[in-house]
mmCIF file of the C-alpha atoms, coordinates in Angstrom:
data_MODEL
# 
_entry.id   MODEL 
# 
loop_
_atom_site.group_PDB 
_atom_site.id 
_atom_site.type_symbol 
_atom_site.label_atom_id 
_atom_site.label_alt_id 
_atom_site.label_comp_id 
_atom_site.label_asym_id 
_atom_site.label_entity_id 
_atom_site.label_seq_id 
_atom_site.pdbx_PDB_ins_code 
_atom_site.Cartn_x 
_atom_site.Cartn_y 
_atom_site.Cartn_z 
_atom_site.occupancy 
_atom_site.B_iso_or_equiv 
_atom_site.pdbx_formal_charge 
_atom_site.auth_seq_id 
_atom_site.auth_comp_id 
_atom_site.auth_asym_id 
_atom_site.auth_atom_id 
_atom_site.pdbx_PDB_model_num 
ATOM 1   C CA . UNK A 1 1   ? 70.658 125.735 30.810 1.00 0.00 ? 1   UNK A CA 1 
ATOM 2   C CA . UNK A 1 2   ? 67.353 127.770 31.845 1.00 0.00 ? 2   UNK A CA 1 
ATOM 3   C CA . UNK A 1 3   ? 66.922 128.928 35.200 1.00 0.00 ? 3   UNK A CA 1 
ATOM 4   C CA . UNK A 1 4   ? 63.720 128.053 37.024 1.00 0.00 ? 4   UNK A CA 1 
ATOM 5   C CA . UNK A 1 5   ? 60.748 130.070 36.666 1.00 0.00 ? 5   UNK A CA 1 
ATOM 6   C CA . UNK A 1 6   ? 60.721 133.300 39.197 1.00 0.00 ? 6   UNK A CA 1 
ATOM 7   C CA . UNK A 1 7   ? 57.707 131.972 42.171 1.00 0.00 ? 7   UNK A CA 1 
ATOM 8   C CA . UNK A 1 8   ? 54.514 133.915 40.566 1.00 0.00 ? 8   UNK A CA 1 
ATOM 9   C CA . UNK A 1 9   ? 51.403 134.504 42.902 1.00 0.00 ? 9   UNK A CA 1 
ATOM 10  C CA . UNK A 1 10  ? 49.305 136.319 39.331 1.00 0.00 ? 10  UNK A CA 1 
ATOM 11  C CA . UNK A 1 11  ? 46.386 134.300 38.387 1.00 0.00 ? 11  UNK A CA 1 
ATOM 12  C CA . UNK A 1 12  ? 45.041 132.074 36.595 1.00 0.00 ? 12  UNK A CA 1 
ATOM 13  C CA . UNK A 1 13  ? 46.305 129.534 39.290 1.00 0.00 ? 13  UNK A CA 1 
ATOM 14  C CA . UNK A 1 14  ? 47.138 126.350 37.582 1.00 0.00 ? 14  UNK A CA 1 
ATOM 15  C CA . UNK A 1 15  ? 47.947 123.876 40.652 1.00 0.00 ? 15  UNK A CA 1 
ATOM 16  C CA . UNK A 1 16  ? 45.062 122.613 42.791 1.00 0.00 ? 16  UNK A CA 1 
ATOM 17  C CA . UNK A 1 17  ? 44.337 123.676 46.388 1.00 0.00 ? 17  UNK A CA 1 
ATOM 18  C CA . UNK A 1 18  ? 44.017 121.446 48.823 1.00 0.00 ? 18  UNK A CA 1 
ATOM 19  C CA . UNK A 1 19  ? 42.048 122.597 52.386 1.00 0.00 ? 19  UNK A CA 1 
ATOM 20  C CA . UNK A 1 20  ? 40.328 120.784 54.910 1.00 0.00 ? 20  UNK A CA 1 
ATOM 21  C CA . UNK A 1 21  ? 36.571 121.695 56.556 1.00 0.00 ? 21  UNK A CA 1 
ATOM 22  C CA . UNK A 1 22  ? 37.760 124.335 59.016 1.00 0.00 ? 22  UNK A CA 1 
ATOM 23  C CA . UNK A 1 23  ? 34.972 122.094 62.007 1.00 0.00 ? 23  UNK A CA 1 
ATOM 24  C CA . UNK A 1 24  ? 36.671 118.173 60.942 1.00 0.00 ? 24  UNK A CA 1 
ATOM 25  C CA . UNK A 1 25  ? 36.456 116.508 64.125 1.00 0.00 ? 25  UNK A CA 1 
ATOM 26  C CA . UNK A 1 26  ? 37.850 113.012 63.940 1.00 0.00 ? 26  UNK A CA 1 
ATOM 27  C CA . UNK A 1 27  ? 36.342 109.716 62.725 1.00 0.00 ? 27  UNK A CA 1 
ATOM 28  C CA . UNK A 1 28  ? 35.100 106.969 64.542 1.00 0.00 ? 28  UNK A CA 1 
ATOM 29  C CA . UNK A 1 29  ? 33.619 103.610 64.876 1.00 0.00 ? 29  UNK A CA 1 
ATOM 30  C CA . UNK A 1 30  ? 31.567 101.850 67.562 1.00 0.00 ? 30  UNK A CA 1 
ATOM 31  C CA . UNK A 1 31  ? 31.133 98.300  67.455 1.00 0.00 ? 31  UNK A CA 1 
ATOM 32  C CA . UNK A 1 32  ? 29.044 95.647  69.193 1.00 0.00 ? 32  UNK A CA 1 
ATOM 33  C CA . UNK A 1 33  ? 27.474 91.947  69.921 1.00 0.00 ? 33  UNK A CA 1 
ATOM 34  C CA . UNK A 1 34  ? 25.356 89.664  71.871 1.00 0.00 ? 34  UNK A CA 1 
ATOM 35  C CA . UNK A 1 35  ? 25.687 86.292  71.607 1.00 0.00 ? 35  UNK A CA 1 
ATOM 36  C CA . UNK A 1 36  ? 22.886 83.110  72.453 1.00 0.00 ? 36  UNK A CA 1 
ATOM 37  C CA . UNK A 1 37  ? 23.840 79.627  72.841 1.00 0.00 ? 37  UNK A CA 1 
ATOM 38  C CA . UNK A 1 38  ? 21.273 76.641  73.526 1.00 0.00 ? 38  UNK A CA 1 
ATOM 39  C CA . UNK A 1 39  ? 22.577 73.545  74.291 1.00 0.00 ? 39  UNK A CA 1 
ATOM 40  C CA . UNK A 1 40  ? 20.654 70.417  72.851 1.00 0.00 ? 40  UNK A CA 1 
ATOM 41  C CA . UNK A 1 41  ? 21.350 67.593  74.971 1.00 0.00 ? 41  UNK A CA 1 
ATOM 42  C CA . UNK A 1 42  ? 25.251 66.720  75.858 1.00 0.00 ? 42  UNK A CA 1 
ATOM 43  C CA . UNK A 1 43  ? 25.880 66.476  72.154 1.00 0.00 ? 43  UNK A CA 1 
ATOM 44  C CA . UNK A 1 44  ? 24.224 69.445  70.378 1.00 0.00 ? 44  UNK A CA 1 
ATOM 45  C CA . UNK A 1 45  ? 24.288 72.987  70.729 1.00 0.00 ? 45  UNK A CA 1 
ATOM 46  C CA . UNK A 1 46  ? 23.120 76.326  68.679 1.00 0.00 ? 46  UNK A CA 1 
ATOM 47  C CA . UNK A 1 47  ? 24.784 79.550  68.840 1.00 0.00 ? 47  UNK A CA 1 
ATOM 48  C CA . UNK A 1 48  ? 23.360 83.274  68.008 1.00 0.00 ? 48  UNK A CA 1 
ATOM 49  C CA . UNK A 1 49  ? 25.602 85.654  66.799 1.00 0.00 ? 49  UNK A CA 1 
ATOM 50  C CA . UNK A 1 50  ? 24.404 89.563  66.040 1.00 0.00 ? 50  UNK A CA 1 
ATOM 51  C CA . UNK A 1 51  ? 27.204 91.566  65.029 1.00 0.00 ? 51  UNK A CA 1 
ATOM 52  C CA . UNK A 1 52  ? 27.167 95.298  64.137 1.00 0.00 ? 52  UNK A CA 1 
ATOM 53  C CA . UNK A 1 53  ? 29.425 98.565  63.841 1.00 0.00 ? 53  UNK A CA 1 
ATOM 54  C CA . UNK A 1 54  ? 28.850 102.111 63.191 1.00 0.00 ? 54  UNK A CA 1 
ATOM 55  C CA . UNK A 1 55  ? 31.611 104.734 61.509 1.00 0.00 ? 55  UNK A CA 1 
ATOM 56  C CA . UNK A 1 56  ? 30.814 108.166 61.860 1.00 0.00 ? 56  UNK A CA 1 
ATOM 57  C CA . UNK A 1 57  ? 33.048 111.286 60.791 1.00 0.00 ? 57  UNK A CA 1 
ATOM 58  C CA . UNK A 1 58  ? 34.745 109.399 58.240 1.00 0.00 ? 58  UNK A CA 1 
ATOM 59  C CA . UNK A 1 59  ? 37.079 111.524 55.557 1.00 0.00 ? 59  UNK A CA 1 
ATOM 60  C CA . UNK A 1 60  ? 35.954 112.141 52.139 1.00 0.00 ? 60  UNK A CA 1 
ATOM 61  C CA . UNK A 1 61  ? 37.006 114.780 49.846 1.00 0.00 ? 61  UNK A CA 1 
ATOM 62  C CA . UNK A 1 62  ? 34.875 116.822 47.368 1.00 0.00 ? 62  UNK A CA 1 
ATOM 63  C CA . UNK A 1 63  ? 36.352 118.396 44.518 1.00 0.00 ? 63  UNK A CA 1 
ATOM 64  C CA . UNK A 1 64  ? 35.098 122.059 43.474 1.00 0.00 ? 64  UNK A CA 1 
ATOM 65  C CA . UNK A 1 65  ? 35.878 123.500 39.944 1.00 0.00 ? 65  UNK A CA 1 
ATOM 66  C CA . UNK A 1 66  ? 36.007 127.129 40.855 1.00 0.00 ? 66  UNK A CA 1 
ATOM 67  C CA . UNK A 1 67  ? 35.749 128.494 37.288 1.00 0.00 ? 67  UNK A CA 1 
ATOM 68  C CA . UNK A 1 68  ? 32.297 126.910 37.763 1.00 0.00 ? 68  UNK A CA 1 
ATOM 69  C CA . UNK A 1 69  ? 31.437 129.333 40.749 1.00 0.00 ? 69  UNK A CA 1 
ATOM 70  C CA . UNK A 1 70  ? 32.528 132.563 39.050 1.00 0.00 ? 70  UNK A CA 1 
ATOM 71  C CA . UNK A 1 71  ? 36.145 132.481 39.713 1.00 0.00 ? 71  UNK A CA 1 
ATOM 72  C CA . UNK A 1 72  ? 38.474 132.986 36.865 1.00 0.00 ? 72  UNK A CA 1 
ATOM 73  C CA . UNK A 1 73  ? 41.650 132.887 38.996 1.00 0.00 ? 73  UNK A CA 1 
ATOM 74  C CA . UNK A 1 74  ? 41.660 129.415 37.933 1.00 0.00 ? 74  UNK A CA 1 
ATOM 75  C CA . UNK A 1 75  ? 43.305 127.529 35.078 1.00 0.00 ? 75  UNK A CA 1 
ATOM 76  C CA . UNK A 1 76  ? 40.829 124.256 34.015 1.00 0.00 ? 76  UNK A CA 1 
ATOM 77  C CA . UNK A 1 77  ? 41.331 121.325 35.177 1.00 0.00 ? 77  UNK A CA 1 
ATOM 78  C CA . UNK A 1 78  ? 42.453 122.694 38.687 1.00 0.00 ? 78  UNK A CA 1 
ATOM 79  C CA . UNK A 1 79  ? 40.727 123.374 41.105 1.00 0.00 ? 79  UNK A CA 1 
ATOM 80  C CA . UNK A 1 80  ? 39.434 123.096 44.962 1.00 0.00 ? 80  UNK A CA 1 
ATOM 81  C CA . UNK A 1 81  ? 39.852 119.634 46.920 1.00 0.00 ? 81  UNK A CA 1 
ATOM 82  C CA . UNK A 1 82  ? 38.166 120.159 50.452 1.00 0.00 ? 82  UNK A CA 1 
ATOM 83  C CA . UNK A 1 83  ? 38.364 117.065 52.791 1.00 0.00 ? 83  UNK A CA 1 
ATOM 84  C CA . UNK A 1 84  ? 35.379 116.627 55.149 1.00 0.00 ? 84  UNK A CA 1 
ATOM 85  C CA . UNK A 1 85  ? 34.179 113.946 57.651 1.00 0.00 ? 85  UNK A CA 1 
ATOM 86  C CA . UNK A 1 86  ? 30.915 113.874 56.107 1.00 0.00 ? 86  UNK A CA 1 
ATOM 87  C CA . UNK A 1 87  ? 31.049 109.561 55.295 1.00 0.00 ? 87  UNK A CA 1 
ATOM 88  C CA . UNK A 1 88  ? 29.450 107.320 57.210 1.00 0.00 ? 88  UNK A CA 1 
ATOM 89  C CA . UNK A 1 89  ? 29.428 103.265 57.403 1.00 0.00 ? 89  UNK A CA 1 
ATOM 90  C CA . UNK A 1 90  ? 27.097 100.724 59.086 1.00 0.00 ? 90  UNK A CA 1 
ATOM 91  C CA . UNK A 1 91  ? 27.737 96.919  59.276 1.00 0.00 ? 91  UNK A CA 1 
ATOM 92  C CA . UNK A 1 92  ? 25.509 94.706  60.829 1.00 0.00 ? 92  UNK A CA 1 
ATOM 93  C CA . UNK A 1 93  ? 25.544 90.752  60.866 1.00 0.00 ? 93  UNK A CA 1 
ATOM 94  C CA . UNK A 1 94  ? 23.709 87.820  62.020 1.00 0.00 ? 94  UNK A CA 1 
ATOM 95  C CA . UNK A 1 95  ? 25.670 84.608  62.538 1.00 0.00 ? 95  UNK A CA 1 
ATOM 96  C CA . UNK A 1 96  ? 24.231 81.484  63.142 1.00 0.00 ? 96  UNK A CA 1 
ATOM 97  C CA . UNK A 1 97  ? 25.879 78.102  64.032 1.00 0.00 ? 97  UNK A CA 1 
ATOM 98  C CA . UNK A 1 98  ? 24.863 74.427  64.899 1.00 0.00 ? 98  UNK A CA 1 
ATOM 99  C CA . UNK A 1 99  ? 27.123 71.978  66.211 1.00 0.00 ? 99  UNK A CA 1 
ATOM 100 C CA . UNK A 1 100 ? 26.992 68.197  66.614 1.00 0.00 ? 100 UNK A CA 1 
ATOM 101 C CA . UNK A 1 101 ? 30.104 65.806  68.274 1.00 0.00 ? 101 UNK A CA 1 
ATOM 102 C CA . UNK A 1 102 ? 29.450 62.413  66.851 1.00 0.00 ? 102 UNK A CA 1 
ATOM 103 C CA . UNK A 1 103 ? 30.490 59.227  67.380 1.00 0.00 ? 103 UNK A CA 1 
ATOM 104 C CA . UNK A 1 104 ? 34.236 57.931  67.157 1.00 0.00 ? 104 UNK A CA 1 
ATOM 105 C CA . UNK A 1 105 ? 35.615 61.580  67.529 1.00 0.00 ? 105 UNK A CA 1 
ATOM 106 C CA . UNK A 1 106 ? 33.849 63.231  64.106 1.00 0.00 ? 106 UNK A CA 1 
ATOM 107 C CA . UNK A 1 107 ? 32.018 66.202  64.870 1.00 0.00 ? 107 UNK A CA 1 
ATOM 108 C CA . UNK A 1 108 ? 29.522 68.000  62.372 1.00 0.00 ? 108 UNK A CA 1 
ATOM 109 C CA . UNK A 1 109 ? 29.125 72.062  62.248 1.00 0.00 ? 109 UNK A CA 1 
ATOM 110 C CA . UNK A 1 110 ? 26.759 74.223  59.938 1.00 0.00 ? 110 UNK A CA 1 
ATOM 111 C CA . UNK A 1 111 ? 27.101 77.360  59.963 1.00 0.00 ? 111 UNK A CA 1 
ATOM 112 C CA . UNK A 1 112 ? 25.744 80.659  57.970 1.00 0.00 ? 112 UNK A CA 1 
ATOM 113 C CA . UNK A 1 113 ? 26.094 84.577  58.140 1.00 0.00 ? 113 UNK A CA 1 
ATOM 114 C CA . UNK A 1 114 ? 24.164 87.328  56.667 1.00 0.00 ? 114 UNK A CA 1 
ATOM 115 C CA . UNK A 1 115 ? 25.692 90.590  56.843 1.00 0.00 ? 115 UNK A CA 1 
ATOM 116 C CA . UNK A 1 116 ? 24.938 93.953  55.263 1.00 0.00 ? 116 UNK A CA 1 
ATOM 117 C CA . UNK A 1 117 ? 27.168 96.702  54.760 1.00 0.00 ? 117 UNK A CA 1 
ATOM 118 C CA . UNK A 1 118 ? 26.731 100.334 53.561 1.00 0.00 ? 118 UNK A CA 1 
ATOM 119 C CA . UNK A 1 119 ? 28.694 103.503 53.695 1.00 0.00 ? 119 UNK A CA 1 
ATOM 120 C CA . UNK A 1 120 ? 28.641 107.029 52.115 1.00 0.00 ? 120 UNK A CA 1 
ATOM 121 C CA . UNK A 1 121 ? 32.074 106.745 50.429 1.00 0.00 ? 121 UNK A CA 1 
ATOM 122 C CA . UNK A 1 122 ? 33.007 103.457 48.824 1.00 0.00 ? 122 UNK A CA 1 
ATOM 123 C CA . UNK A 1 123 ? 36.470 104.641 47.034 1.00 0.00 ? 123 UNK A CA 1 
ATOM 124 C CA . UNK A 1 124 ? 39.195 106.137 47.034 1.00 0.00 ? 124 UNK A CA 1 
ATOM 125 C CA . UNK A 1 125 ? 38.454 108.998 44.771 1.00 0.00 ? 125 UNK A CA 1 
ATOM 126 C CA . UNK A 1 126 ? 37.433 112.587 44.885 1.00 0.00 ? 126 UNK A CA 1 
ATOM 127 C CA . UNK A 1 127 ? 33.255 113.005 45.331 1.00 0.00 ? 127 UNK A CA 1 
ATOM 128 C CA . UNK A 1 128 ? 32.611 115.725 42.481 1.00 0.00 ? 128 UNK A CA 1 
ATOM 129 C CA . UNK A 1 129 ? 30.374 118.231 44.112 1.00 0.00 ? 129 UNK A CA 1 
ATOM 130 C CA . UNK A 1 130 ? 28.616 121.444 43.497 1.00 0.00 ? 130 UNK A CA 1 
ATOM 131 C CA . UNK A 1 131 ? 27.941 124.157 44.877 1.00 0.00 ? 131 UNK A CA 1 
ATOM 132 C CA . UNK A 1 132 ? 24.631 123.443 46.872 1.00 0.00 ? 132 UNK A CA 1 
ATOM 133 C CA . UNK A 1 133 ? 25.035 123.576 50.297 1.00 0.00 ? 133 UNK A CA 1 
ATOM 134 C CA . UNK A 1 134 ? 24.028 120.332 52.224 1.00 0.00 ? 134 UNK A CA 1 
ATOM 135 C CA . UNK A 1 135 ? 23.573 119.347 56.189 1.00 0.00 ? 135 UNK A CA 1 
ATOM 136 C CA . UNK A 1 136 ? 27.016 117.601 55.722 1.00 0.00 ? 136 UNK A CA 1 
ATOM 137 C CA . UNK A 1 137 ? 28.593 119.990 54.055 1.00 0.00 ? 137 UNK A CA 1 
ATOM 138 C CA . UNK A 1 138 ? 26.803 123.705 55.611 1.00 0.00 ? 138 UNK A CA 1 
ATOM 139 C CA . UNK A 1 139 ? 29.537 125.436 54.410 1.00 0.00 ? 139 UNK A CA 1 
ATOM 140 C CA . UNK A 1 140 ? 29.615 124.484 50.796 1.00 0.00 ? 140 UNK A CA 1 
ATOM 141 C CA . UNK A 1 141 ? 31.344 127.484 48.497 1.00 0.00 ? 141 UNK A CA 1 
ATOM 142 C CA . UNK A 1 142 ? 29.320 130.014 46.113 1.00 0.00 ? 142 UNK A CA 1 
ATOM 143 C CA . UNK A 1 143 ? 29.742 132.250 43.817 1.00 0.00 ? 143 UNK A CA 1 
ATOM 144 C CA . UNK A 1 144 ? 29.395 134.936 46.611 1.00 0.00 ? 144 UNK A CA 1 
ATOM 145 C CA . UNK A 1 145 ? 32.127 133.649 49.174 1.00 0.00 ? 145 UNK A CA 1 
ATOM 146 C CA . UNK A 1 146 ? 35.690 133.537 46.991 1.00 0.00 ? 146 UNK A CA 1 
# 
């Protein structure tokens, strides 16, 4: 039976390091409506619907291949995983509904929504970056800072 390796701290490092942006401050959304109705008569009515929401902050992480910046401490295919709240999302919607109570209890409703959605991080994978420092990301690693 062999023993388990002796805990070795010499490079090249071959298990990924994970760190998060040293200024995350947490997510967060902000939602909000209004709402118009119109009424038609006793038997008709429309309603307005605008619906929206913001995220802001949200987590992403960015994956750095240090080997790529000048540092050999590093085995390939490991490397630097740095989550940041640099993702954003925006939502907005506009609902629309008509309603008509007929005759005998039956009641007829049309309605329709068209909503848009966007956001800075769709999945649930690591964003390969380099090196280039962006507004998002001011502290993005060079070949200088190791």
């Amino acid at each position: 039976m062999t023993a388990a390796p002796a805990p070795n701290a010499d490079s090249p490092y071959n298990a990924p390091v994970f760190a998060f942006d040293p200024n995350l401050k947490l997510p967060y959304t902000v939602e909000w409506n209004a709402a118009l109705e119109q009424s038609f008569g006793a038997q008709q009515t429309l309603t307005l619907n605008y619906v929206a929401s913001a995220g802001r902050r949200l987590l992403t992480q960015h994956f750095y291949e240090p080997q790529d910046l000048g540092n050999v401490n590093f085995s390939g295919g490991s490397g630097l995983y740095i989550t940041t709240g640099a993702a954003s999302s925006d939502y907005s919607a506009l609902q629309v509904k008509f309603d008509r109570k007929l005759s005998h209890g039956l009641q007829f409703l049309a309605s329709y929504t068209w909503a848009h959605a966007i956001d800075g991080a769709t999945n649930n994978f690591t964003t390969l970056s380099w090196s280039v420092p962006t507004p998002t990301m001011p502290f993005a690693i060079t070949s200088r800072q190791r």
